[in-house]
N, C-alpha and C positions, 0 to 999 in steps of 0.2 A: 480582531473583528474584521472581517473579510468587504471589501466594497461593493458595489452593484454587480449582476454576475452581467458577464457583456454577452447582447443578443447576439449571436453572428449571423444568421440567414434571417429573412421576413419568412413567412409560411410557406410552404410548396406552393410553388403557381400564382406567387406576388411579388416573382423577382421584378415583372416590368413596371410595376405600379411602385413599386418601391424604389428601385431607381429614377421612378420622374419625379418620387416625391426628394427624392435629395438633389437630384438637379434644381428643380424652382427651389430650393435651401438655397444654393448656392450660386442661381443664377440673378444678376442684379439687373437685366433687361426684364426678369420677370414679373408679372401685376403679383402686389401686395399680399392678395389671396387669394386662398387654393381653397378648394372643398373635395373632399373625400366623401365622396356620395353612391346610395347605392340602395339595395332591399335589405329589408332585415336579415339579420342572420348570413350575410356575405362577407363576413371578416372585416367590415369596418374600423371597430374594436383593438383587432389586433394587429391590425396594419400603425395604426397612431401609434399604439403600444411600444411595438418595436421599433419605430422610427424617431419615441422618447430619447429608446432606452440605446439606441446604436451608437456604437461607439465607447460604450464602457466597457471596463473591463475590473475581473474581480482584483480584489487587492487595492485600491483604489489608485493603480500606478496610471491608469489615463480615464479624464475626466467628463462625463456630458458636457458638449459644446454650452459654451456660457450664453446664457439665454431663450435654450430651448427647455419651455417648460409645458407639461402637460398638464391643464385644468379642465377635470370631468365636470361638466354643468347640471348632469342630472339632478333633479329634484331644485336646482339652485332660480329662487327669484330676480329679475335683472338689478334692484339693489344689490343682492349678494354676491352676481356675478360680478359685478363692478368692484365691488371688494376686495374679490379676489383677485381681480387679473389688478387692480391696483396695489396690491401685496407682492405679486407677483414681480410688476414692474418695476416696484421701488419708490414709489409717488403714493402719494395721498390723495383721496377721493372722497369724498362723503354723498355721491350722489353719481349718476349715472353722467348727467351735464357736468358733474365739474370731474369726474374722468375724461371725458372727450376733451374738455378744456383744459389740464391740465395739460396731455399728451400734445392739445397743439402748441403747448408753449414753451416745453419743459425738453429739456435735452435727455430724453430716456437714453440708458443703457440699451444699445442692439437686441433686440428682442425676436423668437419667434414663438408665437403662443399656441398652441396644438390644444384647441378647443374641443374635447369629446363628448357627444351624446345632446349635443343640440334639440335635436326632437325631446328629449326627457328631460328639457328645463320646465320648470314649475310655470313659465313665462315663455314660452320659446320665441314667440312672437317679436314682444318685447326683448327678448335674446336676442335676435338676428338683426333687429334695428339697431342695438348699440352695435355690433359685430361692423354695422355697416359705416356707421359714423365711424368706430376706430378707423375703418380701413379706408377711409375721406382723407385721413388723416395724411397716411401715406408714410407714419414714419416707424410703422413694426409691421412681419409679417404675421397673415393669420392662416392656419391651418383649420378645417373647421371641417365636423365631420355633420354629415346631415342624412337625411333619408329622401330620396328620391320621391319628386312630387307633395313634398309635402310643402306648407306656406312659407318658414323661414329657407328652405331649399330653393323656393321660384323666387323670395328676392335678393338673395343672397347667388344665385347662379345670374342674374340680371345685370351684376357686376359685372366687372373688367376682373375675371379671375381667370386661373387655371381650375380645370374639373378632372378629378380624376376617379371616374364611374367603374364600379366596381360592379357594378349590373348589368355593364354593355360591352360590346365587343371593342369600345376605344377611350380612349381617353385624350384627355382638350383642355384648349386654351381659348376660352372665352369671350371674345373684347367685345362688354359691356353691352352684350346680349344679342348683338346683330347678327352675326355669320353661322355658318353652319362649321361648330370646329371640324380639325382637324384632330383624329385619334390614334392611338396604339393600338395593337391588339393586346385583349385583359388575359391575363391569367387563369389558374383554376379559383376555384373558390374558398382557400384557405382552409386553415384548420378545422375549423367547424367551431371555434371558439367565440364568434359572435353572439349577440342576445337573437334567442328564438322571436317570432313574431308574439307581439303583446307582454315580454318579460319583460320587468322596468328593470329601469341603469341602477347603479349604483352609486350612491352620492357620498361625499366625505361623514363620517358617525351613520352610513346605515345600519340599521338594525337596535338603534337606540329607538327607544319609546317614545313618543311627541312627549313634551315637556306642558306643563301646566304654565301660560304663561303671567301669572301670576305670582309665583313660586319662585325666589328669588334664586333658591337651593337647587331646583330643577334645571332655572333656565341656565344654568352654569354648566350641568354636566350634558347639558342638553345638543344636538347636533345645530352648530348655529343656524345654519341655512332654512331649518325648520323654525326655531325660533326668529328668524326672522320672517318667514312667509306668515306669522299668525302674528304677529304683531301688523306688517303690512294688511291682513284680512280683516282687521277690525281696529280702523284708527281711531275710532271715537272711544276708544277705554285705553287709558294710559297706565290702567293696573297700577296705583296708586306713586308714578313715578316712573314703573321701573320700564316701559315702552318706550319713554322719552330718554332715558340713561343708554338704552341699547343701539338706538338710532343713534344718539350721540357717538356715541364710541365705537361703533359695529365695526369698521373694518378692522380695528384692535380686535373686538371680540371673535369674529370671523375668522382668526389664525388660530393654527391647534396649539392648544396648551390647556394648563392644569384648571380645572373646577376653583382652586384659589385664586391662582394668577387672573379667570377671568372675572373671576368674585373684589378684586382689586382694582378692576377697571372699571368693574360697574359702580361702587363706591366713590370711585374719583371723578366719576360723569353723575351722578347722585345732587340733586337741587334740592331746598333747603323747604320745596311744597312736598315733599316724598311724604309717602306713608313710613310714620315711625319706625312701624314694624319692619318696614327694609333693612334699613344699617344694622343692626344687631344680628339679623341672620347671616348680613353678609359678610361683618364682621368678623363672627364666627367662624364661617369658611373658609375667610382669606387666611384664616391664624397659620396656617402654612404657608404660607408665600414671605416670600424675602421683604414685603413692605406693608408699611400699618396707615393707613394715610387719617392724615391729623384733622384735617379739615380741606373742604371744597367751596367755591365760589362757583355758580353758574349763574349764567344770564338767566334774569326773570327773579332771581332771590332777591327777598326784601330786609332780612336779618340775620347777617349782616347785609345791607347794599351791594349788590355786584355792581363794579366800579367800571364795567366796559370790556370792552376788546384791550387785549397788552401788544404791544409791538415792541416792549424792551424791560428791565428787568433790572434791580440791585439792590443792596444793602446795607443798614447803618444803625450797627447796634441791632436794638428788636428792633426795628423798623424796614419794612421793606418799601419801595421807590416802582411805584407800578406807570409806567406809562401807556398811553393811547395812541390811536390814529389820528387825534384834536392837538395833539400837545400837550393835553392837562397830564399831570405828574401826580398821583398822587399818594399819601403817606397810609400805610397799613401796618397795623398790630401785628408782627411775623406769627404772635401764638396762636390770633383766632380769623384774623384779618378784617379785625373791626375798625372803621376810617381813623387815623390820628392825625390827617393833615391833610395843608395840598401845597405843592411848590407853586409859585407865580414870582413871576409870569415867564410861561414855556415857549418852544418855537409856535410857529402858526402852521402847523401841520403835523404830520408825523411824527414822532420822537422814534429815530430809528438805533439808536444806543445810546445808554445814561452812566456815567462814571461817577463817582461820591470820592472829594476830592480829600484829604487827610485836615485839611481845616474846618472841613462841615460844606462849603463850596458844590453842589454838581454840575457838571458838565454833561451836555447833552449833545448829542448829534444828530441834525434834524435831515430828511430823505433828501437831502441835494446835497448831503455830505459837509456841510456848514457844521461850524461849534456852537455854541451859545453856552452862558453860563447862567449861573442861578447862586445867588451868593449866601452863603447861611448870615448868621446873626453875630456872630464873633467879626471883628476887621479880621481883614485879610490882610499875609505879610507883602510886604511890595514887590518880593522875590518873584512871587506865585503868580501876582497879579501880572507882571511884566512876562514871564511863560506863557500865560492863558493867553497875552494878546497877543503873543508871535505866534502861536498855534493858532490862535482864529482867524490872524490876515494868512499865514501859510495855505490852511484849509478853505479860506478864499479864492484861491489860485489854483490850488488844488485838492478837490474836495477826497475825504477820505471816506472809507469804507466800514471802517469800525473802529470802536472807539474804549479807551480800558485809562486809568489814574493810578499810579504806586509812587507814595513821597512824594517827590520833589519831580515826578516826570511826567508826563501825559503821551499815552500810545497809543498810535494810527496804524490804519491799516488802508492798505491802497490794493485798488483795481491788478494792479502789474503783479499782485501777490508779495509782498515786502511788506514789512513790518517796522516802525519806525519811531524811537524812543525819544522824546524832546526832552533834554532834560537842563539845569543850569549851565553845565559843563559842556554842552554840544548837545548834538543828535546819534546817536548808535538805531544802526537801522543792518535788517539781513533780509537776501532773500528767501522765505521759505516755503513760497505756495507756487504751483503754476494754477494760475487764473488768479479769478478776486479774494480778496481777502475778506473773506464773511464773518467773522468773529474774533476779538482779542478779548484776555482779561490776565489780569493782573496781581498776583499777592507778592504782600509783603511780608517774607520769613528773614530768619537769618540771613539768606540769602535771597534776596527779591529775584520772583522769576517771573517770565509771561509766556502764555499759551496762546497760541492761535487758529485758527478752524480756518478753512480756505475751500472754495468749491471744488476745489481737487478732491475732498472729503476727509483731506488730511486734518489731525489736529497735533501742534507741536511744540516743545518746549523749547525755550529761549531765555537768557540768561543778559541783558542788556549790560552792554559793553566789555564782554565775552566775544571771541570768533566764532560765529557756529559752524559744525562740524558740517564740511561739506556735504555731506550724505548721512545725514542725521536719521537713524528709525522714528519715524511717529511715534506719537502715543497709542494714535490709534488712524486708521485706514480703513474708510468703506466705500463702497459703490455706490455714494449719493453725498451730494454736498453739503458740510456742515452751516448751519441755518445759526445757533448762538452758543455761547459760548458763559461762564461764570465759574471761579475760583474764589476757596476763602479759607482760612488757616482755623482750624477746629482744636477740640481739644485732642484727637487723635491725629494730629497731621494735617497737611494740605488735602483742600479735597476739589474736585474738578467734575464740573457739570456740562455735558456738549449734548448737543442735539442735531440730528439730521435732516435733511428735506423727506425722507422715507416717514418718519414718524416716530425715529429710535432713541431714546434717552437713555446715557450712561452717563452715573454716579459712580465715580472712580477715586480710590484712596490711594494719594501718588504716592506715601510711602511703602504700604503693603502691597498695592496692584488690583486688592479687592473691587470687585465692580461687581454694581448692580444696575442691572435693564428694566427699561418702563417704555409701555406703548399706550397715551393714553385715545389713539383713536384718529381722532382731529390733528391738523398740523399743529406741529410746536413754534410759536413764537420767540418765544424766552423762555432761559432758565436763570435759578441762581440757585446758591447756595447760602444754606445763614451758618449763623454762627456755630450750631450744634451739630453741623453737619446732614442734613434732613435739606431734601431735592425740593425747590419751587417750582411749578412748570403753567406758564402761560398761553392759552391759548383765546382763537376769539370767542370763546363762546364760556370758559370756564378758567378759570383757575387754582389750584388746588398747590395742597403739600401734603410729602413723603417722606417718611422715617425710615431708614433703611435697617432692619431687623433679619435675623436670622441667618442663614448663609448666601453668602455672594452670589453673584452668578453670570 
C-alpha cells in the first residue's frame, strides 16, 4: 500500500504565497497566527491543501512534519471544534474553556493546526473567539483560512498575525491591527479549485443524512459534528439519556470509528435514569466491537449510588478499592459495583494512589506524596509493620510519586523518574523514566515483576533486583504522558492496564501482546484490572467496567 502521494508545486501563481506560508512555519520571530484570507473561489482551499500535504512523499519513505495538521471546520459547532483540535493535540477537553485551559497548562506536543473553511463553521463567530483565545495562549501556531470582510475575519486580522491575502496585490504582517502592513506581490489565482461563491464546505461524514437524535442506532452512524449541533439546538430534551451520554463522551465520539466502537462509548457514558429502551439497542450494535461493557457508574445514579469522582484505583478479591478527592476509600462489588464497604480512616485530602498490601493492609499515597496506611482486621507481621514505617519516614523526606505493594516490598516512584523497591533485604531501585514518574504497579507471578508509566509516556517492565537493561524497549511509547497505571495475574496470564493524558486506555495481555483500546471521552483517572481480566476505568464523572471480547486491536 503505497503513502501520501507528495504534493510538489502549490498551483500556478502561488508560488509567493506559499513560500511565506512555510517561512512564518518556520520562522520563530513570527506572531502565532497567520490567516489565509481572501474572496471566494481564489484558491484558499488549495493553498492550505498543499501546504498539509508538502513534504510527503508516496511510499511512505518521508513523513508530514510532526504536528502539522489539517482540520476542516465546516459545518463544525465551536463544542465540536474544540473536540477536534483537542484530538488532534493529544489533550483532553470537554468544553471549549477547559481546551483554552488545558493548553495554558499542559506541555502540548509542537503543533501547527491549519484551520480550513472558518466562514462555514455551524458557529463561526463563536469559532474565531476560541481561535483567538488559543492563540493568547501563545503556545501553538494557527493557520486559519477566512473570507475577507467577513466578522470572524475582522477579529481575527485585529490580532498580531501575519495575513496572507489572496484577493490583493500583498501580503502582511499585522501587529495587532495598528500599521498599515507591509506586502508581497500575489500571485495568479490558482487552479480554480476553490468553493464557487455560496457552495458550502465540506465537513467530515458529508453527505450522510442528519440522524434522528433520538435514535440511538442513528446517532452512531451518524456524522458527529451534526449530532452534536442538534443536540446543542435543543438542550431541554435529553432524548431519554442519550444527549447527556454524548456530551459526556463527545470528544471520544467526535473521532472516526465504527458505528460499534461509537455504540460502546455511548453505553459506557450511559446513567442509570436512561431510557431502558437505550442499552438493548445499543447493546446490540456494539456486538462487533472488541468490548461488552458490564456495567457503568455515572454521577447523578441512585442504584447503585455513584460513589464520587476516583482519583485512584485497586483490587482485592471481588472487591474493588475506589478512592476520592476527600480521602474517603471506598469498597465495591467488582460485579455490579454495589457499596460493600468503606476503609477509615483515609488521608485528609486526595488519595492520589492506593496499594492493597498481601495481609489485607492498604497503603495509600496522599497528593504531597506522603504514605499513610489503613490496616485490615487480621494482626499484622512485625516484619511488614517495621517496612511500612521505613517507607513512610523515607516518603517523609522525600515524597514519592506513585505508589504499587508485591510481598514482602512496597514501590515508589519519584519525580527524577526511578523506580524504587523497599523491600526486607534492601532497596533495588533503576532508573527508567526521564521526568516523573506517574504510575507503578506490581504483580506477583512466578516471577514478580513491576511496571512503570512515566510522563515521558513510556511504560516499562522491571524485574526488582534484576539489572535492567540499559536500553530497555518499553512496553509501549506515546506522545502524551502516562496518567495510571494497574497489573493483575488472570487466568490467561498477567494483564496490564495504562492510560494516558490524551484519553487512551490499553488492555494489554503480557503473555500473548494482545491489546485492546478504549477512549471513553473524559480524562482517565484510574484504571485497574480484576481478577478475570475485564478493564476498570475511573473518571470524574463515571465509572464503568469492560470485558474485553472478540479480536484485539
Amino acid at each position: 500500500m503505497t503513502g501520501p502521494v507528495r504534493v510538489e508545486r502549490p498551483a500556478p501563481g502561488r508560488e509567493t504565497e506559499a513560500a511565506a506560508l512555510l517561512g512564518w512555519l518556520t520562522d520563530p520571530d513570527a506572531p502565532r497566527l497567520c490567516l489565509v484570507t481572501g474572496g471566494p473561489g481564489q484558491g484558499k482551499s488549495d493553498l492550505l491543501a498543499w501546504l498539509a500535504a508538502h513534504g510527503t512523499r508516496s511510499g511512505g519513505s518521508r513523513r508530514r512534519r510532526a504536528g502539522r495538521e489539517l482540520i476542516p471546520l465546516a459545518g463544525q459547532s465551536v463544542l465540536g471544534a474544540a473536540w477536534t483540535i483537542a484530538n488532534r493535540l493529544g489533550v483532553v477537553a470537554g468544553t471549549p474553556g477547559e481546551l483554552v485551559q488545558v493548553l495554558a497548562t499542559t506541555d502540548v506536543r509542537r503543533a501547527a493546526l491549519i484551520l480550513s473553511d472558518l466562514d462555514e463553521a455551524a458557529e463561526p463567530d463563536a469559532v474565531a473567539e476560541l481561535i483567538a483565545e488559543l492563540d493568547a495562549s501563545g503556545r501553538i501556531r494557527l493557520l486559519v483560512e477566512t473570507r475577507t470582510g467577513t466578522p470572524p475575519h475582522t477579529l481575527l486580522a485585529a490580532r498580531h498575525a501575519t495575513i496572507v491575502d489572496l484577493g490583493s496585490d500583498e501580503c502582511a504582517e499585522r501587529p495587532d491591527g495598528d500599521d498599515e502592513p507591509v506586502r508581497a506581490p500575489r500571485g495568479g489565482g490558482g487552479s480554480g479549485g476553490g468553493r464557487r461563491p455560496g457552495e458550502p464546505g465540506q465537513a467530515y461524514g458529508a453527505g450522510r443524512h442528519a440522524a434522528d437524535p433520538a435514535d440511538p442506532v442513528a446517532v452512531c452512524a451518524a456524522d458527529p459534528s451534526q449530532v452534536t449541533r442538534a443536540y446543542l439546538a435543543d438542550p431541554g430534551d435529553d432524548h431519554g439519556g442519550l444527549r447527556s451520554a454524548w456530551m459526556r463522551a463527545g470528544q471520544s465520539l467526535s473521532r472516526e470509528q465504527s458505528s460499534a466502537d461509537r455504540a460502546v462509548v455511548l453505553l459506557a457514558a450511559l446513567g442509570d435514569g436512561a431510557d431502558p429502551r437505550l442499552r438493548p439497542a445499543l447493546e446490540e450494535l456494539a456486538a462487533r466491537s472488541p468490548w461488552r461493557v458490564r456495567w457503568t457508574r455515572a454521577r447523578g445514579d441512585l442504584s447503585p449510588p455513584w460513589t464520587g469522582p476516583v482519583t485512584a484505583l485497586g483490587a482485592i478479591g471481588d472487591r474493588l478499592l475506589v478512592a476520592g478527592p476527600t480521602g474517603d476509600v471506598h469498597l465495591l462489588d467488582s460485579g455490579d459495583a454495589r457499596p460493600a464497604g468503606r476503609l477509615v480512616p483515609g488521608p485528609a485530602g486526595r488519595v492520589k494512589a492506593l496499594a492493597p498490601a498481601a495481609d489485607g493492609t492498604v497503603l495509600l499515597l496522599d497528593e504531597r506524596g506522603r504514605l499513610h496506611t489503613v490496616r485490615g482486621t487480621a494482626p499484622r507481621p512485625a516484619y511488614l509493620e517495621r517496612l511500612t514505617q521505613a517507607v513512610t519516614a523515607t516518603l517523609t523526606r522525600h515524597p514519592g510519586t506513585a505508589l504499587a505493594a508485591i510481598g514482602g516490598s512496597v514501590v515508589v516512584g519519584d519525580r527524577l523518574g526511578s523506580v524504587h523497591a523497599f523491600g526486607l533485604t534492601g532497596i533495588h531501585q533503576a532508573a527508567l523514566h526521564s521526568g516523573r514518574v506517574a504510575a507503578v504497579t506490581a504483580v506477583e507471578t512466578s516471577t514478580p515483576f513491576v511496571c512503570s508509566g512515566g510522563t515521558d509516556g513510556a511504560v516499562r517492565l522491571w524485574t526488582p533486583g534484576k539489572e535492567p537493561n540499559p536500553h530497555p524497549a518499553p512496553l509501549a511509547q506515546r506522545p502524551a504522558p502516562v496518567v495510571t497505571l494497574h497489573a493483575a495475574e488472570t487466568p490467561r496470564g498477567p494483564v496490564l492496564a495504562a492510560a494516558w493524558a490524551d484519553g487512551l486506555v490499553e488492555l494489554r495481555h503480557l503473555d500473548t501482546g494482545a491489546l485492546h483500546r478504549f477512549r471513553p471521552g473524559p480524562p482517565v483517572r484510574a484504571v485497574a484490572v480484576t481478577g478475570e481480566g475485564d478493564l476498570i476505568v475511573g473518571m470524574d464523572d463515571a465509572l464503568v467496567r469492560l470485558e474485553p471480547v472478540g479480536g484485539a486491536r
